[in-house]
Every structure is written in structure tokens, then in C-alpha cells.
N, CA, C and O atoms as CSV, one atom per row, in Angstrom:
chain,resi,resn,atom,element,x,y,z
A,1,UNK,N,N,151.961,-8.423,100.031
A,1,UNK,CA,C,150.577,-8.703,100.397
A,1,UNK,C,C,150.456,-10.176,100.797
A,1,UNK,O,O,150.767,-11.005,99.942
A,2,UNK,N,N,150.060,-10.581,101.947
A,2,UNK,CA,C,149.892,-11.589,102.564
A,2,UNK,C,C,148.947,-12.756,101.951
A,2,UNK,O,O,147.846,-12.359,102.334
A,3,UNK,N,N,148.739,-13.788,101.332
A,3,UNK,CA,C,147.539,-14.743,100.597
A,3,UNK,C,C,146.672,-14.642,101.538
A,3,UNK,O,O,145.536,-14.571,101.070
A,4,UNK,N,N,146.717,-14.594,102.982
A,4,UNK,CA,C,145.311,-14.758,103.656
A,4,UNK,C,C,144.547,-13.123,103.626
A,4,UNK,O,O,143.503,-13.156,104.277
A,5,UNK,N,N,144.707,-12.350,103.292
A,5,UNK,CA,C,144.198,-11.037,103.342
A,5,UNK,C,C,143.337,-11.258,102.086
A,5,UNK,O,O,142.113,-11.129,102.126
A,6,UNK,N,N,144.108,-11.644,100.802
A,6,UNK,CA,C,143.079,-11.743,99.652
A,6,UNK,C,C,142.093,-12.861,99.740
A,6,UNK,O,O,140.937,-12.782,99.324
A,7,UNK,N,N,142.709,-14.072,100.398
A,7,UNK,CA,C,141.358,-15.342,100.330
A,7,UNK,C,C,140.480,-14.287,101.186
A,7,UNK,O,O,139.369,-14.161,100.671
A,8,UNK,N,N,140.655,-13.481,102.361
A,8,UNK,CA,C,139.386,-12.975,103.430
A,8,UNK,C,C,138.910,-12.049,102.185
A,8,UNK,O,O,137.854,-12.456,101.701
A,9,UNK,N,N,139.310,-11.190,101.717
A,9,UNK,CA,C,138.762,-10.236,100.779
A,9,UNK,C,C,137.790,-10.969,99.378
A,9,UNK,O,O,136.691,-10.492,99.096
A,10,UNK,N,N,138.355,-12.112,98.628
A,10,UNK,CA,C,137.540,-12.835,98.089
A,10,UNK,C,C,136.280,-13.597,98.935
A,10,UNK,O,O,135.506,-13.955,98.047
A,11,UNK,N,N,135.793,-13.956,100.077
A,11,UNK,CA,C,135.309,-14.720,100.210
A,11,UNK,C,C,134.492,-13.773,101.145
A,11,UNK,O,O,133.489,-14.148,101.752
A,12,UNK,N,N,135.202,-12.043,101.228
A,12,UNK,CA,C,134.170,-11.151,101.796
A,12,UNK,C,C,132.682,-10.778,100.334
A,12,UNK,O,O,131.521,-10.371,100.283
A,13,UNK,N,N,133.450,-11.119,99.686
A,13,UNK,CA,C,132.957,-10.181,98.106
A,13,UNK,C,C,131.535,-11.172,97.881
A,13,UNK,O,O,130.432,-10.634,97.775
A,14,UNK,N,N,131.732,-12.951,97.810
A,14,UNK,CA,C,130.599,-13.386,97.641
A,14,UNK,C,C,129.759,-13.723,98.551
A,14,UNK,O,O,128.704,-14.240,98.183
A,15,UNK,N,N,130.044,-13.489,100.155
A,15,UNK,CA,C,129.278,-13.995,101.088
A,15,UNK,C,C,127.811,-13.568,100.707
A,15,UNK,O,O,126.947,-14.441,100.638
A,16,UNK,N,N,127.509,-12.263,100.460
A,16,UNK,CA,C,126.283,-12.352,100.220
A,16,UNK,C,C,125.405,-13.329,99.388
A,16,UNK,O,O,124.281,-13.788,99.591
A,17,UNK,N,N,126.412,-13.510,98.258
A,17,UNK,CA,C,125.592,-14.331,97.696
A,17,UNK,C,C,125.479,-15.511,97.726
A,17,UNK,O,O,124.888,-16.171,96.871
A,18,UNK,N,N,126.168,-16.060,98.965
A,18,UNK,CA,C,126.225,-17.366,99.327
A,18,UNK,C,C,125.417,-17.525,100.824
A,18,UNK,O,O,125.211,-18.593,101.399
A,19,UNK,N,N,125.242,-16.930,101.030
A,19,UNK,CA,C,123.948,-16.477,102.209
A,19,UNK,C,C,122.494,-16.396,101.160
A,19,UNK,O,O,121.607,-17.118,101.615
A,20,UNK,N,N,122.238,-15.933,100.340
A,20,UNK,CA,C,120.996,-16.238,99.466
A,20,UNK,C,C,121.229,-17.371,98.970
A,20,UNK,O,O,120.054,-17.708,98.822
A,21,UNK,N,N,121.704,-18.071,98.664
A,21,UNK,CA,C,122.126,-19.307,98.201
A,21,UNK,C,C,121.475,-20.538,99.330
A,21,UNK,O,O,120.718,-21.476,99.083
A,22,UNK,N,N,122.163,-20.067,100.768
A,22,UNK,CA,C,121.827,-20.933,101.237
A,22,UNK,C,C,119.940,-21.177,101.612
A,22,UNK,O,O,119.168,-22.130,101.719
A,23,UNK,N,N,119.889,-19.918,101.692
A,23,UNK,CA,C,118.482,-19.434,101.632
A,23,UNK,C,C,117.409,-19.796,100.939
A,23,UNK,O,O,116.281,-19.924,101.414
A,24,UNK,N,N,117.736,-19.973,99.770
A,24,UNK,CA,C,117.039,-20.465,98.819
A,24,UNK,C,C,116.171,-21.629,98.517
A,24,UNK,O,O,116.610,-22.639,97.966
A,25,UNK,N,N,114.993,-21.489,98.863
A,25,UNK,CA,C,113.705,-22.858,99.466
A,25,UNK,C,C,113.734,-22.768,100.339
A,25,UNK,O,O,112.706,-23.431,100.478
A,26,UNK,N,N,114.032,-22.481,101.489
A,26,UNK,CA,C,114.075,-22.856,102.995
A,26,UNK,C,C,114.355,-21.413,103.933
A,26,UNK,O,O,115.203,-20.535,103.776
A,27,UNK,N,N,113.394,-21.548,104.850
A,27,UNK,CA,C,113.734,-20.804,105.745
A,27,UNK,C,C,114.748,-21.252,106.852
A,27,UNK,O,O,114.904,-22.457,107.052
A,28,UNK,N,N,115.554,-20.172,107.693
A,28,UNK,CA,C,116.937,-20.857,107.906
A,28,UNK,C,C,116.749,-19.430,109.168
A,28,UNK,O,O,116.450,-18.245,109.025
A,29,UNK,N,N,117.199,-20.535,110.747
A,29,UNK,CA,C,117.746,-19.649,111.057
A,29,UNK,C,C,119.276,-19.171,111.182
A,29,UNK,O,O,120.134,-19.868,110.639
A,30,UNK,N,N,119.607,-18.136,111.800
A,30,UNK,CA,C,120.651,-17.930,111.842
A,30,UNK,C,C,122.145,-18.967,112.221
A,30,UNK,O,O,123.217,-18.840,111.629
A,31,UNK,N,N,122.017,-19.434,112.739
A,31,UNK,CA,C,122.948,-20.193,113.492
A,31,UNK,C,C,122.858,-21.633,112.356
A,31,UNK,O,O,123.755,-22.381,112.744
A,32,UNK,N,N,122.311,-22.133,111.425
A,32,UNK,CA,C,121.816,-22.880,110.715
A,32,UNK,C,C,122.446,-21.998,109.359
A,32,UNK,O,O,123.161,-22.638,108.589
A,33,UNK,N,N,122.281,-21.064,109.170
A,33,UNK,CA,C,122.970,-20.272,107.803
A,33,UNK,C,C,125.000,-20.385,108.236
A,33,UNK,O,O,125.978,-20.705,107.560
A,34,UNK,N,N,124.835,-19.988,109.496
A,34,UNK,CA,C,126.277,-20.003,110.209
A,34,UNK,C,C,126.700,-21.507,109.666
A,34,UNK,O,O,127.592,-21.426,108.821
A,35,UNK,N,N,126.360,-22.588,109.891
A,35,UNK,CA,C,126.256,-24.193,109.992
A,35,UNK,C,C,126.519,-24.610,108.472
A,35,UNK,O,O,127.334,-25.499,108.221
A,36,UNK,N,N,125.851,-23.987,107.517
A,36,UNK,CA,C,125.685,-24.226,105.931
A,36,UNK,C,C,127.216,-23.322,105.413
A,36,UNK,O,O,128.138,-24.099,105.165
A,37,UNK,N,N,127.358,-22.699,105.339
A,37,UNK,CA,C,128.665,-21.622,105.556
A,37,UNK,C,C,130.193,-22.491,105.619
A,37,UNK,O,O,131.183,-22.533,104.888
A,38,UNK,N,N,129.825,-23.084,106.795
A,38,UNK,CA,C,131.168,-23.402,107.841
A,38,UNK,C,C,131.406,-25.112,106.853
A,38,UNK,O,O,132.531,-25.611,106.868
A,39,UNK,N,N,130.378,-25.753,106.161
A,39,UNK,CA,C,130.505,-26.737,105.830
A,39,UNK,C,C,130.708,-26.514,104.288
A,39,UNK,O,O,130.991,-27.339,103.419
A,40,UNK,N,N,130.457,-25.015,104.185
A,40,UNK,CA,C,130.928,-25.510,102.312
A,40,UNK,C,C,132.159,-24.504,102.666
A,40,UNK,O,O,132.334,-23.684,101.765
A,41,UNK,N,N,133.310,-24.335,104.083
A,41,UNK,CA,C,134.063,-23.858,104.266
A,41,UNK,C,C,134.067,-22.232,104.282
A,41,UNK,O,O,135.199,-21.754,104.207
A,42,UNK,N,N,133.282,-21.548,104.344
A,42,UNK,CA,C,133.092,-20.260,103.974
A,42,UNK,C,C,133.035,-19.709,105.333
A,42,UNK,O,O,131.974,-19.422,105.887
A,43,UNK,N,N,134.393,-19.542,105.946
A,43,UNK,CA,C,133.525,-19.591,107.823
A,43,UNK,C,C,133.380,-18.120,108.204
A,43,UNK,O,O,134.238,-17.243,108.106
A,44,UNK,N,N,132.458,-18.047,108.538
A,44,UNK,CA,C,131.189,-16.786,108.929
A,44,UNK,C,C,131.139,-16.984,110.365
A,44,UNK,O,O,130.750,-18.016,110.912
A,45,UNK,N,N,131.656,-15.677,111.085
A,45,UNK,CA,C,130.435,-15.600,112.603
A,45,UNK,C,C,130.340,-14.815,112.877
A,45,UNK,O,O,131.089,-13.848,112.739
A,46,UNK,N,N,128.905,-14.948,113.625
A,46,UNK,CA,C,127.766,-14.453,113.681
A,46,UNK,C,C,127.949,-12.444,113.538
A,46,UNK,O,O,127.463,-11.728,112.662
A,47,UNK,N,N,128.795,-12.032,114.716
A,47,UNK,CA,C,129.102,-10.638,114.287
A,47,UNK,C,C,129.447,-10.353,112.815
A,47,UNK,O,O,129.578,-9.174,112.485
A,48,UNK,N,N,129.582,-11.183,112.036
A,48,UNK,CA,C,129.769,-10.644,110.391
A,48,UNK,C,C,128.253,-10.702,109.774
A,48,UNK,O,O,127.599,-9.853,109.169
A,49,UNK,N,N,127.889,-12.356,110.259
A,49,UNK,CA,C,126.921,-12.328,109.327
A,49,UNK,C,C,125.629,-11.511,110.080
A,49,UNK,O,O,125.229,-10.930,109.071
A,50,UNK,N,N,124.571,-11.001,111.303
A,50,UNK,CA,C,123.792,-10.454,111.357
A,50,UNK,C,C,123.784,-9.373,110.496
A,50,UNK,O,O,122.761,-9.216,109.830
A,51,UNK,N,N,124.935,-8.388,110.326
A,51,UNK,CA,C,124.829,-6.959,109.975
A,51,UNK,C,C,124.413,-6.936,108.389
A,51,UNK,O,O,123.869,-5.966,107.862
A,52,UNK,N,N,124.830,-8.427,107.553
A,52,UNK,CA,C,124.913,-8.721,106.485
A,52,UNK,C,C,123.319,-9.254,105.939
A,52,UNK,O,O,122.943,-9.112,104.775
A,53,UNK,N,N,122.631,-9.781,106.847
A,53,UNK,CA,C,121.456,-10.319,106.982
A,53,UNK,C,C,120.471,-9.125,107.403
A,53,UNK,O,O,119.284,-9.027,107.089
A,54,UNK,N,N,121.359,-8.087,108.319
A,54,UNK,CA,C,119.859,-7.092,108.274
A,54,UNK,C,C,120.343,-6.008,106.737
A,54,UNK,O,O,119.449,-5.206,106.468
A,55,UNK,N,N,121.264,-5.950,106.035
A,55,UNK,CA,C,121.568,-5.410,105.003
A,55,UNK,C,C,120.364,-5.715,103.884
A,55,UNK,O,O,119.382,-5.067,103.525
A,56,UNK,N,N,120.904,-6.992,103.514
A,56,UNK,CA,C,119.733,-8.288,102.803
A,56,UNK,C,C,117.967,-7.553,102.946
A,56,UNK,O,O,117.295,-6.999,102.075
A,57,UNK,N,N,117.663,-7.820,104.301
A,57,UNK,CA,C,116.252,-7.322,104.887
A,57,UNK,C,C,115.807,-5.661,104.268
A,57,UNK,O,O,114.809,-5.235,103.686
A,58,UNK,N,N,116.909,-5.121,104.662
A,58,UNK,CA,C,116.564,-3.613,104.569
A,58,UNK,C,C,116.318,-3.656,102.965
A,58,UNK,O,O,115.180,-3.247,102.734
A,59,UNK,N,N,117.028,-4.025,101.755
A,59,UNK,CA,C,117.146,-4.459,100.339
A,59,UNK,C,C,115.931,-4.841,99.822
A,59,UNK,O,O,115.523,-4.576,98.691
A,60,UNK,N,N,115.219,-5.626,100.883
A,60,UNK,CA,C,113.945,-6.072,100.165
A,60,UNK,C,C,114.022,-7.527,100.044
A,60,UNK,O,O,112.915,-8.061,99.977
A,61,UNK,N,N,115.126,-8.391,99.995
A,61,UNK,CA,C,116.003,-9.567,99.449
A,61,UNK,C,C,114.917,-10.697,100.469
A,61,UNK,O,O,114.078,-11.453,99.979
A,62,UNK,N,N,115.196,-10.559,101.874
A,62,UNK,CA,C,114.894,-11.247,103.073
A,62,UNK,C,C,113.525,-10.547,103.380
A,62,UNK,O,O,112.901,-9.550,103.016
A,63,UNK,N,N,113.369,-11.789,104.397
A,63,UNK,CA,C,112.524,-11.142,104.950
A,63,UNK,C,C,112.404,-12.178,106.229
A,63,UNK,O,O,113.429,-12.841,106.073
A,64,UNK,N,N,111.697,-12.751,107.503
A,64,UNK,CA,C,112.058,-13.334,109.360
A,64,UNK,C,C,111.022,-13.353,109.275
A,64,UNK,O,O,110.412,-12.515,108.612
A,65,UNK,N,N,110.465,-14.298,109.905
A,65,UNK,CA,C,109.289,-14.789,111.437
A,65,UNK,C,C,110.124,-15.235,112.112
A,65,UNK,O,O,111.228,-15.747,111.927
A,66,UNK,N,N,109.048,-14.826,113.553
A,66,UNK,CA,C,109.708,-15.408,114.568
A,66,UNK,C,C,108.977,-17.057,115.254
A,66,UNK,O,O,107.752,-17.174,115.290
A,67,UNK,N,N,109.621,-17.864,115.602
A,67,UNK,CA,C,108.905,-19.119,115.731
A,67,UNK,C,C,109.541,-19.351,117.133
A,67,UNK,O,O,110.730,-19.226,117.424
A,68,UNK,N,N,108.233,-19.809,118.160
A,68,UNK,CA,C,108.723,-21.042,119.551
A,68,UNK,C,C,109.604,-21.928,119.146
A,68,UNK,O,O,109.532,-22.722,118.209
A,69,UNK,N,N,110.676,-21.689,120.129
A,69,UNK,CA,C,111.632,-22.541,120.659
A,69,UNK,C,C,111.597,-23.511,121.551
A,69,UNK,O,O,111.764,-23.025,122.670
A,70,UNK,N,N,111.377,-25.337,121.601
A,70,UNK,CA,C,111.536,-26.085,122.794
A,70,UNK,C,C,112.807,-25.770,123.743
A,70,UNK,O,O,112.956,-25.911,124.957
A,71,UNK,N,N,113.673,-25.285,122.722
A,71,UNK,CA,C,114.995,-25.228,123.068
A,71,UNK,C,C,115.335,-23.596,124.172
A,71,UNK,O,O,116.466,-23.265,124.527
A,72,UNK,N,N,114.356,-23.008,124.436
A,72,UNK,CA,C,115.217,-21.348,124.796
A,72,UNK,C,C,113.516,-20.454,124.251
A,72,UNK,O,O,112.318,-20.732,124.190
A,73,UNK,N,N,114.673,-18.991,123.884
A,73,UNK,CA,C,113.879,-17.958,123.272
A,73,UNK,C,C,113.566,-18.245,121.919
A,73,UNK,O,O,114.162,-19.123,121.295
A,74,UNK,N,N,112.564,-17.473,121.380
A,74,UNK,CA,C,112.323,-17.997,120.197
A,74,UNK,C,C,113.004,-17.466,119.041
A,74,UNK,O,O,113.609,-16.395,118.999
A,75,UNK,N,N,112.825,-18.488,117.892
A,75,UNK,CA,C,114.055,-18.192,116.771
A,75,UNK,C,C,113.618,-17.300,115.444
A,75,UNK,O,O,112.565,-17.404,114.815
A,76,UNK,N,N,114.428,-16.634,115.261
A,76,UNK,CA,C,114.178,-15.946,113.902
A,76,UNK,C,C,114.740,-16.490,112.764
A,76,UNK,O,O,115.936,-16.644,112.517
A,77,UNK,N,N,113.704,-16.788,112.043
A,77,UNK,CA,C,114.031,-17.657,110.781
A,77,UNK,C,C,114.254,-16.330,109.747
A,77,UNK,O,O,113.773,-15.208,109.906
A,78,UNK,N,N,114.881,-16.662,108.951
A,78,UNK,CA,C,115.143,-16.071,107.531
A,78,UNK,C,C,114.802,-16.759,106.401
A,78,UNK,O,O,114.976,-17.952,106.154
A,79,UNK,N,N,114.132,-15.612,105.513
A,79,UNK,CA,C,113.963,-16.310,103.783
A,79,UNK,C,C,114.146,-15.246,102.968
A,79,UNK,O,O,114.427,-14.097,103.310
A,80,UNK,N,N,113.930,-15.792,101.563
A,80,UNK,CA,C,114.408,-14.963,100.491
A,80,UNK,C,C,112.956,-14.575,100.214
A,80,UNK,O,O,112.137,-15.491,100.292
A,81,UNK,N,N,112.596,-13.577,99.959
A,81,UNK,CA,C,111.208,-12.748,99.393
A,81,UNK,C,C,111.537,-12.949,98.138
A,81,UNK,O,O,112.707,-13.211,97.858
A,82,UNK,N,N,110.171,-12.824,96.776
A,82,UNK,CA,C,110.184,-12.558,95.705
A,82,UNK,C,C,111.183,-11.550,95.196
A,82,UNK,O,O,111.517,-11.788,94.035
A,83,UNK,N,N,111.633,-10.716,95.619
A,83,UNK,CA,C,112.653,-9.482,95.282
A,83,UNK,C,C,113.729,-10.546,95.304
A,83,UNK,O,O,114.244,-11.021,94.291
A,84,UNK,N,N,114.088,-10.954,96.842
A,84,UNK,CA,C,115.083,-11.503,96.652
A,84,UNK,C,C,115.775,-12.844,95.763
A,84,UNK,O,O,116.950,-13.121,95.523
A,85,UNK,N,N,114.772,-13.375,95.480
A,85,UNK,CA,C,114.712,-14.766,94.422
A,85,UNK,C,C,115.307,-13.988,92.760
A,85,UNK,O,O,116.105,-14.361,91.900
A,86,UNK,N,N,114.651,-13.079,92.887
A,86,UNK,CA,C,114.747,-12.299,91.322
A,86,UNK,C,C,116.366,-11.745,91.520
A,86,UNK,O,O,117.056,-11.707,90.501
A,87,UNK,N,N,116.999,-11.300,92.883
A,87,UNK,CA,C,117.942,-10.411,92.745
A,87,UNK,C,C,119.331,-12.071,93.070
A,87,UNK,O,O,120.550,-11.969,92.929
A,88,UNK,N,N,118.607,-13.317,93.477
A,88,UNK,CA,C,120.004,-14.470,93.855
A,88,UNK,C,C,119.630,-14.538,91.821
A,88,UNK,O,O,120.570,-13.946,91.290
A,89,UNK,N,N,118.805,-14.956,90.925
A,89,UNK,CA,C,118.749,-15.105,89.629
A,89,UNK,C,C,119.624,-14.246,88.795
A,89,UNK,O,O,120.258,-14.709,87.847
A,90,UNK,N,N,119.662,-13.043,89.129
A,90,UNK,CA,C,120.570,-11.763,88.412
A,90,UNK,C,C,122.410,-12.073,88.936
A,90,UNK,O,O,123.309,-12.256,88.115
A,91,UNK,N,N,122.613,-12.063,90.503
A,91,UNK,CA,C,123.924,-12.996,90.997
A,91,UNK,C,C,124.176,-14.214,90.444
A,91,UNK,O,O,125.373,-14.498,90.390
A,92,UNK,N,N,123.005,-15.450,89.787
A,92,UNK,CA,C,123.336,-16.566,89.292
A,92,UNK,C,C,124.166,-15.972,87.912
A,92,UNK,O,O,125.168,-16.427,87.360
A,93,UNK,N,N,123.624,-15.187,87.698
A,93,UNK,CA,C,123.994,-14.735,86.124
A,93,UNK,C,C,125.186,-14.027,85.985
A,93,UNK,O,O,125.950,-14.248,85.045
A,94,UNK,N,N,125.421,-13.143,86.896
A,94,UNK,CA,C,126.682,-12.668,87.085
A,94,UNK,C,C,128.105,-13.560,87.574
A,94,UNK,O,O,129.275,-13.364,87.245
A,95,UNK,N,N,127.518,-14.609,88.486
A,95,UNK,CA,C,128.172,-15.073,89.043
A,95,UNK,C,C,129.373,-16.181,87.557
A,95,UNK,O,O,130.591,-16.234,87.387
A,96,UNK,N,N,128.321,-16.777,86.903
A,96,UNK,CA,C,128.093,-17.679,85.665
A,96,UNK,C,C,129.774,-16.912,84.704
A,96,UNK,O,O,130.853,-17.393,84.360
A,97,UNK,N,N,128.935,-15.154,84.581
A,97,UNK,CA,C,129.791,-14.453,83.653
A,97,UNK,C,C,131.408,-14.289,84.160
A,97,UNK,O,O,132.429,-14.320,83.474
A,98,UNK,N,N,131.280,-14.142,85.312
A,98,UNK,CA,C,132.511,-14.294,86.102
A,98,UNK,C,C,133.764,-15.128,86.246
A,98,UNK,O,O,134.989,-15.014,86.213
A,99,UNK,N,N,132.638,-16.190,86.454
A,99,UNK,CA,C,133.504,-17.508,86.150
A,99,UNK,C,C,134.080,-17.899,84.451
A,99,UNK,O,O,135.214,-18.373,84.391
A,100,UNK,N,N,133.625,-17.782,83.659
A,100,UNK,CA,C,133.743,-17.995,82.493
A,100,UNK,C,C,134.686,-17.030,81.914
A,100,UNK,O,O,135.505,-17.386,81.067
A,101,UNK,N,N,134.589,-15.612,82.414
A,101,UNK,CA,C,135.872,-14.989,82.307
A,101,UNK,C,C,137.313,-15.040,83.213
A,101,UNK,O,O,138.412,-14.533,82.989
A,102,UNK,N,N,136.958,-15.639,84.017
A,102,UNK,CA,C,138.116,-16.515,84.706
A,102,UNK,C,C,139.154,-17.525,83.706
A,102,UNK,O,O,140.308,-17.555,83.279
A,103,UNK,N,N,138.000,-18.233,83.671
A,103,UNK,CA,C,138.604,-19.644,82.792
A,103,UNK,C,C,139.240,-18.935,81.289
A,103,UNK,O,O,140.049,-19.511,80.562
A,104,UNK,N,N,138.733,-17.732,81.068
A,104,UNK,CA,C,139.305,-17.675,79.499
A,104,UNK,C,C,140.702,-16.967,79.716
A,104,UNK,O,O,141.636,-17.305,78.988
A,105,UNK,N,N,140.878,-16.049,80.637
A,105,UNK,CA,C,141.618,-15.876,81.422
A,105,UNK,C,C,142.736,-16.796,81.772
A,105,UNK,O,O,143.814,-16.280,81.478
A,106,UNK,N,N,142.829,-17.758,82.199
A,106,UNK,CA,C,143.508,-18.823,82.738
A,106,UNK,C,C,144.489,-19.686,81.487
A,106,UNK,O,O,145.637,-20.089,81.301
A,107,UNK,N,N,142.658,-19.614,80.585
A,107,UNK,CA,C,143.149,-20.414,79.328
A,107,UNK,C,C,143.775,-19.825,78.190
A,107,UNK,O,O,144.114,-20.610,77.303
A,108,UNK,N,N,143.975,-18.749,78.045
A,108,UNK,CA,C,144.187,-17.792,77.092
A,108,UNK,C,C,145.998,-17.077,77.464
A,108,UNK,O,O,146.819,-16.505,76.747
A,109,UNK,N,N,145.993,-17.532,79.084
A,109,UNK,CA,C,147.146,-17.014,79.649
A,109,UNK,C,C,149.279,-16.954,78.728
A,109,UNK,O,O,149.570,-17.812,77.894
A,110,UNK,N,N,149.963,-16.240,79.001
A,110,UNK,CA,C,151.001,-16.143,78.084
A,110,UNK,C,C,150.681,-16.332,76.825
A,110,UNK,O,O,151.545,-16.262,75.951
């Protein structure tokens, strides 16, 4: 088994929740979630992340307006809805338990 197959498979597993993450206070459009991603190294494009973002939406998680562009057509922003704030809080928590069984894991090892 190749190491780059499992880093893509690990870093398929939390994108979601690193897409609410980035989300979180701020509305964001797409290409700007792409941008937040690529800088905490997590590199996402765009054919991965829309399908993942209308997933999110359909969930209840998200929710878009659309806003004028100086720049072009206009942009669709993304945010986290009340559902979704409650469901990145339940991932904080999981995420937390995860890690901590990692480390005992690690530390506990032979």
C-alpha cells in the first residue's frame, strides 16, 4: 500500500469537517474555502469540494446567498446554519476523542 493513498484517504475522512471549520463566523465563498484549505495544506479542488458543500446544504449544516460581483457573475457565499454550528460542536467533540485516543495509543505503544 502506497503512503500517498492513505494521507488522500485520511485527509478525505476530515475534509468535511474542516470545511465547517473554515466556515465558522464567516460567510465564505467558494474559491475562498478552496484558499483556507490550500493554506492549512489540505489541498481541495473545486470538483471535490462543490459536491461536498452541496452534501453539507442538503444536511441542513449550510446554507448560500447570492451577492454582486464588481469582479464577474455573482458569488455564492456559504455559512454554517444553527444545525450546522450544533453538528461542527458534536465533530469538535469527536474530533477531541480521537485525538486523545491516538496519543494513548502512541503512548502506551510495545
Amino acid at each position: 500500500m502506497k503512503i500517498e493513498n492513505t494521507k488522500a484517504q485520511m485527509r478525505k475522512g476530515v475534509l468535511e469537517y474542516c470545511i465547517l471549520l473554515v466556515l465558522d463566523g464567516k460567510p465564505l465563498y467558494a474559491s475562498d474555502i478552496i484558499a483556507a484549505l490550500k493554506a492549512a495544506r489540505m489541498i481541495v479542488v473545486e470538483g471535490t469540494l462543490y459536491p461536498l458543500l452541496t452534501r453539507l446544504k442538503n444536511a441542513g449544516y449550510l446554507t448560500y446567498r447570492w451577492e454582486e460581483s464588481t469582479q464577474g457573475p455573482p458569488r455564492k457565499y456559504y455559512e454554517l446554519t444553527d444545525v450546522g454550528r450544533k453538528f461542527l460542536d458534536e465533530l469538535e467533540e469527536s474530533w477531541g476523542e480521537l485525538v486523545e485516543a491516538i496519543v494513548t495509543i502512541k503512548t502506551n505503544k510495545g
